[in-house]
N, C-alpha and C positions, 0 to 999 in steps of 0.2 A: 613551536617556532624555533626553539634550539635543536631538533632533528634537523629542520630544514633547513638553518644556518651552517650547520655541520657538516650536511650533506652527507649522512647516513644512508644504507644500503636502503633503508625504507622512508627516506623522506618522502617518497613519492605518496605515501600513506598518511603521512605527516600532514600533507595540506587539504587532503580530502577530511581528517578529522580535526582538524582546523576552522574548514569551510563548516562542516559538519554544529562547528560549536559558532559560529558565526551564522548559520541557518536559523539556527534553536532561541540565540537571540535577535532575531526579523532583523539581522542585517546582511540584506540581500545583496548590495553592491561586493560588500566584502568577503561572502560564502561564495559569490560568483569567480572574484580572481580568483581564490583559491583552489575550485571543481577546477575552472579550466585550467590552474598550474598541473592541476592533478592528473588531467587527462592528458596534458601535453609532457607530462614527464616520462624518461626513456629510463632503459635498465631492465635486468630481468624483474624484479618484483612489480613495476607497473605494466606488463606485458601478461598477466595471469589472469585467468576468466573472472576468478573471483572479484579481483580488481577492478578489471574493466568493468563488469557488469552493476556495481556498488558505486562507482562514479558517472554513470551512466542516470542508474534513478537519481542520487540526488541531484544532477544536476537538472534534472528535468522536472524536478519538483521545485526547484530555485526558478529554471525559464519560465513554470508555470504563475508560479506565485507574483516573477514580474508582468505575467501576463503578456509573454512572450511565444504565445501557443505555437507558429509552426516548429522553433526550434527545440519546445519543451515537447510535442510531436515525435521529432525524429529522436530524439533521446532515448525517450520511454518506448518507440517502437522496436529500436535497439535494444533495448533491455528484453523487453517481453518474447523477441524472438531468439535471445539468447538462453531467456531461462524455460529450458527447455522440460524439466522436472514440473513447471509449475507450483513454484516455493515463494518468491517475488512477490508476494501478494502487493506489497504497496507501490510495485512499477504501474499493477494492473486496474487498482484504483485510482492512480493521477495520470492514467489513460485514458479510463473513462470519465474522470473531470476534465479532461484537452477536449475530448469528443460534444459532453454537457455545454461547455460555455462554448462550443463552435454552433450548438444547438443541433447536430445530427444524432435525433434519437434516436435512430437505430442499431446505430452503430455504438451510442455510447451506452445502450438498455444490452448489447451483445459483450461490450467489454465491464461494464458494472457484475453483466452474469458471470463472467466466467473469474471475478475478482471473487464473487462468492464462493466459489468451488475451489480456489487456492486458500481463503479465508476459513473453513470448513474442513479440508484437510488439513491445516496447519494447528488447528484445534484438537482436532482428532487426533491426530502425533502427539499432540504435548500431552491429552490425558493418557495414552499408552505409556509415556514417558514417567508420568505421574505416581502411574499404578506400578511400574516397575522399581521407582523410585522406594516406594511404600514398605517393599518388601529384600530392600536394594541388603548388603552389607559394607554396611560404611555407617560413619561417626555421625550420630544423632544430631550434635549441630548442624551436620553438614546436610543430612538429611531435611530439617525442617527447614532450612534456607532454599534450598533445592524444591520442596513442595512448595516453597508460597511463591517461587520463580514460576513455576510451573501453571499457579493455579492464576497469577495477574498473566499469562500469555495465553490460558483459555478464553480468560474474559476477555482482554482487549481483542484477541481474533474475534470471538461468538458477535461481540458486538460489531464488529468492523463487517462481519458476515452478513450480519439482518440489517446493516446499514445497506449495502450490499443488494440485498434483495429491496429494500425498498426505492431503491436507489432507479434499479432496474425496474420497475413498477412505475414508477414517475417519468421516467424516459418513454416507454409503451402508453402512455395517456398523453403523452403529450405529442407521442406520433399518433394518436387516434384508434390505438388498438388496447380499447378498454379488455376485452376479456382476457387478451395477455397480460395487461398490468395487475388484473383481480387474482392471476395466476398469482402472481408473482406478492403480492401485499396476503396471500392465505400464507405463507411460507415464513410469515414475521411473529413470530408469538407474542400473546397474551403478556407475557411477562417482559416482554424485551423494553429496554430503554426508549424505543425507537415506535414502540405501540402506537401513541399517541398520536404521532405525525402520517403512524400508516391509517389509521383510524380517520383523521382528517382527512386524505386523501383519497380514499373507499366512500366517504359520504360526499365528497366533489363529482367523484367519476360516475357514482349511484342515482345522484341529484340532475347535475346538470351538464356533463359532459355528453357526448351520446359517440356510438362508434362510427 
């Protein structure tokens, strides 16, 4: 709040991690003025891809959450056509939750997939990251702080992944195309957090669903 009173070279940043902390605690009226100060403010630092593209999801993760889908829509599809790397994973999961509650599961069993395959490689980088870390030269504090960063952003991706895949499983049975979704529910392992619910859903589609 005092960058933006000041009017610092970067307040334009100031009200997107503002909104950011105003998200965090579900006060959506208040993370909403702040996104939109954020995207409406000028200068070079709010004109930067990085920028744009990080005001972008949250705020379509805010439109979402008030369940304001065509404009949390065009947000998110903004973003997703921006990150062109496919790094984003979470523009491309609250894309395919726009798509879920519109109830077009095919489109949102094709944006769920391809949240897995950003969720998946962003996993994979942090354990190269991990392993290089391991054997890095630098200060042992710094080092085990750096592994346990590393090792909570495997998990939190691995899981957001096999969410991901079951996610896309659920969308394909619900458009009718069970042996896609049995594709897609083999690809959640045994051990994932997420077992249970894909398990559930394999003895619906086995039982009483039909294609």
């Amino acid at each position: 709040t005092r960058i933006i009173e000041r009017e610092y070279y970067n307040y334009p940043d100031a009200f997107y991690w503002r909104a950011w902390n105003h998200y965090q605690r579900t006060d959506l009226p208040m993370a909403r003025a702040d996104i939109d100060s954020a995207r409406g403010a000028r200068g070079g630092y709010a004109g930067t891809p990085g920028f744009r593209i990080k005001v972008l999801i949250l705020g379509g993760m805010i439109k979402y959450d008030q369940k304001q889908l065509d404009l949390a829509e065009v947000d998110l599809s903004d973003a997703v056509k921006m990150d062109t790397l496919n790094q984003q994973c979470i523009a491309r999961w609250y894309y395919g939750l726009v798509a879920f509650s519109r109830e077009t599961w095919p489109e949102a069993a094709s944006r769920f997939a391809t949240a897995s395959t950003c969720y998946r490689n962003s996993a994979n980088m942090a354990r190269k990251e991990l392993e290089a870390m391991k054997t890095a030269d630098v200060d042992e504090e710094f080092r085990a702080m750096q592994i346990i960063g590393f090792q909570a952003v495997i998990k939190e991706d691995t899981d957001q992944e096999q969410a991901s895949y079951l996610n896309t499983a659920n969308c394909h049975a619900m458009a009718g195309d069970i042996d896609k979704a049995k594709e897609w529910l083999a690809k959640v392992p045994a051990d994932s957090v997420h077992a249970l619910m894909a398990e559930q859903l394999r003895k619906l589609i086995g039982g009483s669903m039909t294609k």
